[in-house]
KEVEXDREN-599914 format. One record per residue: residue number from 0; residue in three letters; x, y, z of N, C-alpha, C, CB in turn. Coordinates in steps of 0.02 Angstrom, whole numbers. Glycine has a CB too. Example, Ala and Ser with C-alpha at 12.3 -4.5 7.8 and 13.67 -1.06 7.14 Angstrom:
+-----+--------+--------+---------+--------+---------+----------+--------+--------+---------+--------+---------+----------+--------+
| num | residu | n_east | n_north |   n_up | ca_east | ca_north |  ca_up | c_east | c_north |   c_up | cb_east | cb_north |  cb_up |
+-----+--------+--------+---------+--------+---------+----------+--------+--------+---------+--------+---------+----------+--------+
|   0 |    ALA |    660 |    -284 |    390 |     615 |     -225 |    390 |    660 |    -165 |    390 |     565 |     -224 |    452 |
|   1 |    SER |    642 |    -112 |    354 |     684 |      -53 |    357 |    645 |       2 |    394 |     704 |      -30 |    286 |
+-----+--------+--------+---------+--------+---------+----------+--------+--------+---------+--------+---------+----------+--------+
END
This chain:
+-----+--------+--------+---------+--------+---------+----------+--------+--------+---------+--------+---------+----------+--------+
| num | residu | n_east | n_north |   n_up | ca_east | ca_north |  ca_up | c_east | c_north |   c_up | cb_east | cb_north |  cb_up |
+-----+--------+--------+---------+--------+---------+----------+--------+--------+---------+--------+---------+----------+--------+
|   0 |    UNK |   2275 |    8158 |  -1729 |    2249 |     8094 |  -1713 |   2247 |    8087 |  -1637 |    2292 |     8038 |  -1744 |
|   1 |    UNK |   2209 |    8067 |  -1611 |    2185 |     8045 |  -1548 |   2194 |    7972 |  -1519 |    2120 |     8057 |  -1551 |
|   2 |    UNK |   2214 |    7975 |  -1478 |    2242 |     7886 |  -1451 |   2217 |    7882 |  -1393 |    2330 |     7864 |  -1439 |
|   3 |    UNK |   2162 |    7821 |  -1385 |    2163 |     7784 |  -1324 |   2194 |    7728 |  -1315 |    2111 |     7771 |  -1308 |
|   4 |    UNK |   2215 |    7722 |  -1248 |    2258 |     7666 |  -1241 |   2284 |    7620 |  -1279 |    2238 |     7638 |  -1210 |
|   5 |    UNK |   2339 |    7698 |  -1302 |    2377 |     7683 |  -1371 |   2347 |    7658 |  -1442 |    2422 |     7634 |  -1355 |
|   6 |    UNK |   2305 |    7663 |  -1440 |    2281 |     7658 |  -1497 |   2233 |    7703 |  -1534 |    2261 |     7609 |  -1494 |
|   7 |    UNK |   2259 |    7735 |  -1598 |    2218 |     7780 |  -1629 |   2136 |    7767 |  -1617 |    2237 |     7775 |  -1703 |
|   8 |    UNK |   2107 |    7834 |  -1615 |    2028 |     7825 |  -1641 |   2033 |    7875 |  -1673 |    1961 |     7823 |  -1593 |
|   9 |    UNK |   2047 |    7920 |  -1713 |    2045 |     7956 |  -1793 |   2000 |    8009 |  -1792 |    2018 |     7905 |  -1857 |
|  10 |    UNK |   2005 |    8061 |  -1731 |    1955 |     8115 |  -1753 |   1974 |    8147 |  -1803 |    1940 |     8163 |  -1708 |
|  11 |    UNK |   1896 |    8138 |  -1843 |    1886 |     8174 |  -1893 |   1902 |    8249 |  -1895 |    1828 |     8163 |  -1906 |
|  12 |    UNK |   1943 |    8270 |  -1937 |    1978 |     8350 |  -1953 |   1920 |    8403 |  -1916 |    1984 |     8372 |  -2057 |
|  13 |    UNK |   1851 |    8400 |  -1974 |    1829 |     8415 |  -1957 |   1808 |    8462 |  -1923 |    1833 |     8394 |  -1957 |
|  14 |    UNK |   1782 |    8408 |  -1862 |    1767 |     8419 |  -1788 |   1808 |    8442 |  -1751 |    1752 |     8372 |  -1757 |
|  15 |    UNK |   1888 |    8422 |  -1781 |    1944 |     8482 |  -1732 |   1919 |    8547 |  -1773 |    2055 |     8469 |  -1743 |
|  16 |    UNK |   1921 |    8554 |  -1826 |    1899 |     8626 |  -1852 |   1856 |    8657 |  -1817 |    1871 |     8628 |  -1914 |
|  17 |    UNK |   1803 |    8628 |  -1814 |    1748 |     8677 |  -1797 |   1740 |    8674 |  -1702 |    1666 |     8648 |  -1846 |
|  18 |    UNK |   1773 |    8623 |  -1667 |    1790 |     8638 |  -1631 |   1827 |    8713 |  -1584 |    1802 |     8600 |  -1645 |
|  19 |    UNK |   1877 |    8721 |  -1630 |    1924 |     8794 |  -1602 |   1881 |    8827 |  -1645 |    2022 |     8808 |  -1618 |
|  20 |    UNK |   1839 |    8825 |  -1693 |    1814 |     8868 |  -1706 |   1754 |    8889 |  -1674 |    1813 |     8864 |  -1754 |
|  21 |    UNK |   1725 |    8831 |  -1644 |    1678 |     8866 |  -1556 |   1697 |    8891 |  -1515 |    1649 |     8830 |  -1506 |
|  22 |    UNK |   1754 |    8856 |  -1492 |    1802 |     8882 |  -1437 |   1819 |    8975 |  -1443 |    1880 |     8832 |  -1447 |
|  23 |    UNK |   1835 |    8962 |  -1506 |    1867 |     9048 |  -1516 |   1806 |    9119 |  -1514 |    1909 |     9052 |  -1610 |
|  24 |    UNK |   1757 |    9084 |  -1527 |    1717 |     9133 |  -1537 |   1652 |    9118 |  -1456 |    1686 |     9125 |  -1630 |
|  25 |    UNK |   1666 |    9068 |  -1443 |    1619 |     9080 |  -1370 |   1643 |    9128 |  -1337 |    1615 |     9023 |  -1318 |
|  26 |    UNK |   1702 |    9136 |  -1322 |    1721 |     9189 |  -1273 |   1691 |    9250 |  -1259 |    1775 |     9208 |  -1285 |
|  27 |    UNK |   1718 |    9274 |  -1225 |    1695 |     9369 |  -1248 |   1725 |    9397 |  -1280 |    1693 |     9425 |  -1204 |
|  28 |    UNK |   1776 |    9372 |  -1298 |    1811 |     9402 |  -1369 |   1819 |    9370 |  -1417 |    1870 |     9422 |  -1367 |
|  29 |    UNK |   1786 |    9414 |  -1469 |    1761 |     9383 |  -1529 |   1835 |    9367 |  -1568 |    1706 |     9437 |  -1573 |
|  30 |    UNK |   1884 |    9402 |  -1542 |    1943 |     9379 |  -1599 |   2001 |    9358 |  -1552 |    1972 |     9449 |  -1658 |
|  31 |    UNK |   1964 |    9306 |  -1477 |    2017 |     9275 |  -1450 |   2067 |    9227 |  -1482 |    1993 |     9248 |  -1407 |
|  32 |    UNK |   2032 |    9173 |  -1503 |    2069 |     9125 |  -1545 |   2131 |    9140 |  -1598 |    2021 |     9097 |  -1582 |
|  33 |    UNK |   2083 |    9197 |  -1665 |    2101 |     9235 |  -1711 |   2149 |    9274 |  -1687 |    2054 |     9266 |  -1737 |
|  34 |    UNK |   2181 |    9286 |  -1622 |    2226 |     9342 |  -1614 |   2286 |    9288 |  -1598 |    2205 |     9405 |  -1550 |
|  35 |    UNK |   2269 |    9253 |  -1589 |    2339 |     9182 |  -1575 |   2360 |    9151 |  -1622 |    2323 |     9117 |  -1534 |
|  36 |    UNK |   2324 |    9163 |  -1681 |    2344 |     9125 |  -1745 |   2325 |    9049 |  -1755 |    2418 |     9128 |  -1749 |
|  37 |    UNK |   2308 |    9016 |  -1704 |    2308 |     8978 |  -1697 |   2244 |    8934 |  -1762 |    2310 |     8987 |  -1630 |
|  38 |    UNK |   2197 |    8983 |  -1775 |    2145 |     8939 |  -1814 |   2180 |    8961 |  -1877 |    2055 |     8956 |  -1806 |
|  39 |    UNK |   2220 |    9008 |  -1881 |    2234 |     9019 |  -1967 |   2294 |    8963 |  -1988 |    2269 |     9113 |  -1988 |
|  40 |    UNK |   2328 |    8929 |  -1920 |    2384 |     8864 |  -1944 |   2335 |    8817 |  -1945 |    2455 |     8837 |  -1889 |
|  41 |    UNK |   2280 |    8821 |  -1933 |    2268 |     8742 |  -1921 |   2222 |    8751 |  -1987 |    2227 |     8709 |  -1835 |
|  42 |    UNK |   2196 |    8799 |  -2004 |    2161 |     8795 |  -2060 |   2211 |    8818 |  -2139 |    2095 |     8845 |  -2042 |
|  43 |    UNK |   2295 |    8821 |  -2132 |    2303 |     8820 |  -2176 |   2349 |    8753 |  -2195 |    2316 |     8878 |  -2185 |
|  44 |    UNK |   2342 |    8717 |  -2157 |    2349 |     8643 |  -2142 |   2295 |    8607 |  -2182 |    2341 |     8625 |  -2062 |
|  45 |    UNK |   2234 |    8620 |  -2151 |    2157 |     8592 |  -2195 |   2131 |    8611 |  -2236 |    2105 |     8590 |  -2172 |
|  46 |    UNK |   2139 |    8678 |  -2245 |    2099 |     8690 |  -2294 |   2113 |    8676 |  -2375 |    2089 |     8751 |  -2282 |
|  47 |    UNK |   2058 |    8671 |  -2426 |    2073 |     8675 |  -2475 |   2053 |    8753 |  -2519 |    2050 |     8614 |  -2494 |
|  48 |    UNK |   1995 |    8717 |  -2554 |    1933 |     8803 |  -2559 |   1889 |    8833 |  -2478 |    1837 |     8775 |  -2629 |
|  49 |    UNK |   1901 |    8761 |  -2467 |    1832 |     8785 |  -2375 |   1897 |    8766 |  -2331 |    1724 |     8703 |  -2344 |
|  50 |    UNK |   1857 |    8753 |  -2269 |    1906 |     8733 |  -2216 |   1933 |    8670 |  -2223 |    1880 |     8736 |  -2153 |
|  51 |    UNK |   1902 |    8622 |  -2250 |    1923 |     8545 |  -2243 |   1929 |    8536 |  -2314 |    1868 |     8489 |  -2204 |
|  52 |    UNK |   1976 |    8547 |  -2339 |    1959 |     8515 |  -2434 |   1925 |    8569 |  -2469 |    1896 |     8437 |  -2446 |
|  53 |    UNK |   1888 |    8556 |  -2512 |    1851 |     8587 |  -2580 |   1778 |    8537 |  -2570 |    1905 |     8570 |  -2672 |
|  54 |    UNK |   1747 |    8516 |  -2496 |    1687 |     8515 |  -2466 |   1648 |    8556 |  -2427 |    1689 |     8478 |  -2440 |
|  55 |    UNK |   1589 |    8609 |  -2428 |    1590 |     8645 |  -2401 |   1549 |    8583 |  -2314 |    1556 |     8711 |  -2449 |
|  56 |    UNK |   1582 |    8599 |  -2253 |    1570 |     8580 |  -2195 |   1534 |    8604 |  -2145 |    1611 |     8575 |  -2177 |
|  57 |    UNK |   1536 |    8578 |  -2088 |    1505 |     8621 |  -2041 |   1543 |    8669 |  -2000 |    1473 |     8583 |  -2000 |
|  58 |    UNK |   1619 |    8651 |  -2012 |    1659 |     8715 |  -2030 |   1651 |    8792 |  -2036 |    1674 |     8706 |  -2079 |
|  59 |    UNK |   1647 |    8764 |  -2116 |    1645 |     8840 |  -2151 |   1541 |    8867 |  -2133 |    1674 |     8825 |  -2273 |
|  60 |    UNK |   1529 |    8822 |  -2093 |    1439 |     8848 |  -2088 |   1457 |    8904 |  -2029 |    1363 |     8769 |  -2054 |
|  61 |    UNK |   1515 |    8883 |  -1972 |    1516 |     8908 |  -1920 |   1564 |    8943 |  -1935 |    1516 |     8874 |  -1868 |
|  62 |    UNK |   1612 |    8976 |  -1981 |    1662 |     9016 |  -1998 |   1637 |    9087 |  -2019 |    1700 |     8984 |  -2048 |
|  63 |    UNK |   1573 |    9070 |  -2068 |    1562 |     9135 |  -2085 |   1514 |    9190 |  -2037 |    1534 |     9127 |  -2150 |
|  64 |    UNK |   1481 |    9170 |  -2004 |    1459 |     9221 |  -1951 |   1506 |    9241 |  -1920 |    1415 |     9202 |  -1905 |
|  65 |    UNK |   1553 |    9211 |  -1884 |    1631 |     9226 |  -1844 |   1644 |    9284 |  -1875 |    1701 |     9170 |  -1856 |
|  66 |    UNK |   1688 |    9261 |  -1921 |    1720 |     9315 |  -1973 |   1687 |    9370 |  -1980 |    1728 |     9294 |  -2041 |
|  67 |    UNK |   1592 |    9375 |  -1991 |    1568 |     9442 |  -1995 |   1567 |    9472 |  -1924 |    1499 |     9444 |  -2029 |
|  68 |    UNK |   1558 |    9441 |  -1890 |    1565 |     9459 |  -1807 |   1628 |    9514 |  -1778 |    1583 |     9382 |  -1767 |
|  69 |    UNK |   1684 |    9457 |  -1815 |    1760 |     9481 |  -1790 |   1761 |    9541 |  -1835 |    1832 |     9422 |  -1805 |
|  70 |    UNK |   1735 |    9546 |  -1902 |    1755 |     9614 |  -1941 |   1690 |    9680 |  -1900 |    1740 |     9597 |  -2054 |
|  71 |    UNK |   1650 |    9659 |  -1889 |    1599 |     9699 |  -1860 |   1617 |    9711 |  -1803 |    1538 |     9676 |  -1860 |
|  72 |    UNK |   1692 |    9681 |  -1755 |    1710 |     9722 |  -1681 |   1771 |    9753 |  -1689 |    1718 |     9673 |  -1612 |
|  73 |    UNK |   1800 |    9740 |  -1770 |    1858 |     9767 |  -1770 |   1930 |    9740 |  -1793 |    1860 |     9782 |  -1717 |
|  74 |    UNK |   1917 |    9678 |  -1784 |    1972 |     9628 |  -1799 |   2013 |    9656 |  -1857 |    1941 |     9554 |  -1818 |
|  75 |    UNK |   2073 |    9661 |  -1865 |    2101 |     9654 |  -1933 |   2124 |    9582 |  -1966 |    2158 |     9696 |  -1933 |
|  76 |    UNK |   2070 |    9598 |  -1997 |    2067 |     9518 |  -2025 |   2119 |    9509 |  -2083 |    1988 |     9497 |  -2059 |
|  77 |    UNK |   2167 |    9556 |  -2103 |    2223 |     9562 |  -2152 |   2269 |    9518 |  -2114 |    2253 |     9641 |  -2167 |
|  78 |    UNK |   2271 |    9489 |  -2066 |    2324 |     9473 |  -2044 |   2303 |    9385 |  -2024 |    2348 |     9530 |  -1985 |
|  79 |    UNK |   2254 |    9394 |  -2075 |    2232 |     9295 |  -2076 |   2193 |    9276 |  -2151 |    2155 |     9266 |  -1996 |
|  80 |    UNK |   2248 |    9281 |  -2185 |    2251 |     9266 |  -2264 |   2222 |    9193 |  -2282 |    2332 |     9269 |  -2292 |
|  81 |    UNK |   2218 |    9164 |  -2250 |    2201 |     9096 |  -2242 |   2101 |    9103 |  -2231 |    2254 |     9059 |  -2163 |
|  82 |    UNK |   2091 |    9112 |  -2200 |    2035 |     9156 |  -2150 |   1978 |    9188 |  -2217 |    2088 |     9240 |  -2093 |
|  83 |    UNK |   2031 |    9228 |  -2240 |    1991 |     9275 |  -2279 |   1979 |    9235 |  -2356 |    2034 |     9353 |  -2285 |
|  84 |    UNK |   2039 |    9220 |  -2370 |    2010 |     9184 |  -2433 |   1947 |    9123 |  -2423 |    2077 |     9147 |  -2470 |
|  85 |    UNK |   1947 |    9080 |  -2372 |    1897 |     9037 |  -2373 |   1815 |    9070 |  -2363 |    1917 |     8986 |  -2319 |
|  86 |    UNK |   1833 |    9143 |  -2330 |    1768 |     9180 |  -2299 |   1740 |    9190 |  -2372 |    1781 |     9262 |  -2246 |
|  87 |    UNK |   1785 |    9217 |  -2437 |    1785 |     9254 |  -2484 |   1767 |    9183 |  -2547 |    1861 |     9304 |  -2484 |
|  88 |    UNK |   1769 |    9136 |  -2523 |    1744 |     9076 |  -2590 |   1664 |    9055 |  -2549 |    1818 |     8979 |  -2600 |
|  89 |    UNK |   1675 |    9044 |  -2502 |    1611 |     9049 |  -2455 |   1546 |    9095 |  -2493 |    1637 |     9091 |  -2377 |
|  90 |    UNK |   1573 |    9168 |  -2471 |    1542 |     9204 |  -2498 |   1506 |    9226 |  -2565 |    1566 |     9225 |  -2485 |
|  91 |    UNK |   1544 |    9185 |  -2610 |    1511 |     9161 |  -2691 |   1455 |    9106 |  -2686 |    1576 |     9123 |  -2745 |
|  92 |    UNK |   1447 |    9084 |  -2636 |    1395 |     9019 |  -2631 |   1324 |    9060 |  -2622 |    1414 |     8959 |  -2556 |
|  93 |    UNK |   1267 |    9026 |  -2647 |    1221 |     9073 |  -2653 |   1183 |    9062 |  -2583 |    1177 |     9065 |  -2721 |
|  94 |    UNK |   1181 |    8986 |  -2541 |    1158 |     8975 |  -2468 |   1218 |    9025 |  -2414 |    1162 |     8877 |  -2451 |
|  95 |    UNK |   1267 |    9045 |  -2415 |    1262 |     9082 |  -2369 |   1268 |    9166 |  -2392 |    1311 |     9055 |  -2324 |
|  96 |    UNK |   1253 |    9160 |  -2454 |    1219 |     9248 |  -2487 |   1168 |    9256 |  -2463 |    1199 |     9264 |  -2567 |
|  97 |    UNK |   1124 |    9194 |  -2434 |    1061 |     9207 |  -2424 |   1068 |    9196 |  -2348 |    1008 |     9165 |  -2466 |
|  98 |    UNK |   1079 |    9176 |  -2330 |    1088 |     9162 |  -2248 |   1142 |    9221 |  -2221 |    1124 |     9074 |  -2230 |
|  99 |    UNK |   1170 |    9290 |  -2261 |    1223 |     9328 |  -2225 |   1182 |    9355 |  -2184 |    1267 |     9378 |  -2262 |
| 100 |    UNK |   1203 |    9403 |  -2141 |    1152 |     9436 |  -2088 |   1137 |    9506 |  -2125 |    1190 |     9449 |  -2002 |
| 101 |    UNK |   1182 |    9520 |  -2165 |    1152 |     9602 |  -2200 |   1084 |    9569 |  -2246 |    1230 |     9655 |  -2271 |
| 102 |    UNK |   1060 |    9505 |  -2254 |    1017 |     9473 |  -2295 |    946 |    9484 |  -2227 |    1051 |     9380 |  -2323 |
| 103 |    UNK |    962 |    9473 |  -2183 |     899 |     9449 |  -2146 |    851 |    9505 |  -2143 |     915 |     9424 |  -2071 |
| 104 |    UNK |    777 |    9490 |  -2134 |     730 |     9535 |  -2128 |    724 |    9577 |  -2049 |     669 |     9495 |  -2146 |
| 105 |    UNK |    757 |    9558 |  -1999 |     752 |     9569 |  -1933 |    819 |    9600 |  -1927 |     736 |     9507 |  -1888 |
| 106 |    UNK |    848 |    9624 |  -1969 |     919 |     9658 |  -1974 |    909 |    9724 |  -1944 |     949 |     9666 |  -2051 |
| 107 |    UNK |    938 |    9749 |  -1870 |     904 |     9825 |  -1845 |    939 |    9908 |  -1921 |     957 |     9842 |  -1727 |
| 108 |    UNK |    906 |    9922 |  -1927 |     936 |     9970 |  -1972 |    992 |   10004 |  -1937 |     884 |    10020 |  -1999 |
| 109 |    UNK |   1007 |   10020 |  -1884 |    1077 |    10050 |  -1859 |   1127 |   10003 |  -1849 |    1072 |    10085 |  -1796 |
| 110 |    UNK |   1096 |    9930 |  -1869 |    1173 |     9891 |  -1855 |   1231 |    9907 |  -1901 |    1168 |     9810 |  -1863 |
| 111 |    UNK |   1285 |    9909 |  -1908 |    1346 |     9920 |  -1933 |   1344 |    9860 |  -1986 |    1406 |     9921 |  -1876 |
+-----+--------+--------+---------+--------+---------+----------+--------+--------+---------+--------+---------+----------+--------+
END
């Protein structure tokens, strides 16, 4: 919760979510955030099936490219159980089956 002059204004979860979850992945390192732990407490705080509850958000819209990013530079992502299961219910949804990047037509054939 957020307070101005003392008094709550109630940011929405959310937007802290997907917040550190810009933050972590603008960098130049794709698994800055992810190496501090820091998004796997806060998302095992929020999450339910997705990041915020059993709603899929704008969250989990900006989680799953990350995650293919961080596994595509190396990350061991075994070590964010939190992380992986939401990537992994995500991944049963048929909008981002269709939106993965191994899906796209402009996919270079030597990408990994």
């Amino acid at each position: 919760m957020i307070k101005s002059r003392g008094r709550s204004i109630g940011l929405n979860v959310d937007l802290t979510v997907y917040f550190y979850l810009f933050i972590s992945f603008t960098k130049s390192v794709p698994s800055s955030l992810l190496s501090s732990t820091a998004l796997e407490k806060m998302l095992q705080k929020t999450s339910g099936k997705y990041c915020v509850g059993d709603e899929v958000t704008i969250a989990d819209v900006v989680l799953v490219p990350q995650v293919y990013n961080a596994v595509r530079f190396g990350v061991d992502m075994s070590k964010y159980p939190t992380i992986q299961r939401i990537e992994s219910e995500l991944a049963q949804l048929e909008p981002f089956q269709l939106a993965h990047p191994d899906n796209m037509p402009d996919k270079p054939k030597d990408a990994k």
